[in-house]
C-alpha positions, -999 to 999 in steps of 0.1 A, spaced: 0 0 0 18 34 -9 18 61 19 1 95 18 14 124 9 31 146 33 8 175 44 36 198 40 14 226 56 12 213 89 39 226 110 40 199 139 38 172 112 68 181 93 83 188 129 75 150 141 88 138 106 119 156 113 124 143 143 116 106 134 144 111 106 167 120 134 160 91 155 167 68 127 202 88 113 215 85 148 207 48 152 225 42 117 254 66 134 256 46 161 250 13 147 221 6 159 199 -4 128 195 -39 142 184 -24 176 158 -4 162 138 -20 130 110 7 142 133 36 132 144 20 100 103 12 90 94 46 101 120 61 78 108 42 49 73 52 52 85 90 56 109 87 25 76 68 4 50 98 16 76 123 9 75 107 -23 115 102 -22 135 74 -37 144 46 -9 180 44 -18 181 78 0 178 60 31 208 34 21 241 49 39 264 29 16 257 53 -17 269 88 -24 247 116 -28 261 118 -66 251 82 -71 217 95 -58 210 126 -81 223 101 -112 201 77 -103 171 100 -95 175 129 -113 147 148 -97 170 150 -69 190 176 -86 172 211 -75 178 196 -37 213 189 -46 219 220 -56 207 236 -28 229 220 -8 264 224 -26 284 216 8 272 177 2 
């Protein structure tokens, strides 16, 4: 079943997505992906409703990787030239 949109005008959402994100980056910083399966479904279902590619979630390819694979990626990219 796909995931719903983001309601990107909802403030505390976006906030609580944020923060779920977070969670799961500092388990994967930590090592801690086994730990917490939660953090790593969560993620997944954020990444689907934000309508974003999985393989953003994978820490084992490069951001370049990324925007060749997905090229809709490239306005974000940009954005973000310190990556």
């Amino acid at each position: 079943m796909a995931a719903a949109p983001l309601d990107t005008r909802d403030p505390a959402l976006l906030q609580r997505t944020r923060q779920g994100l977070y969670w799961r980056l500092m388990s994967a910083l930590f090592e801690e992906g086994d730990a917490a399966p939660n953090l790593e479904s969560l993620a997944g279902e954020l990444a689907a409703a934000a309508g974003l590619p999985k393989e953003l979630l994978d820490p084992k390819i490069s951001i370049d990787a990324l925007v060749a694979r997905f090229p809709k990626l490239k306005p974000d990219r940009a954005a973000a030239p310190w990556l």
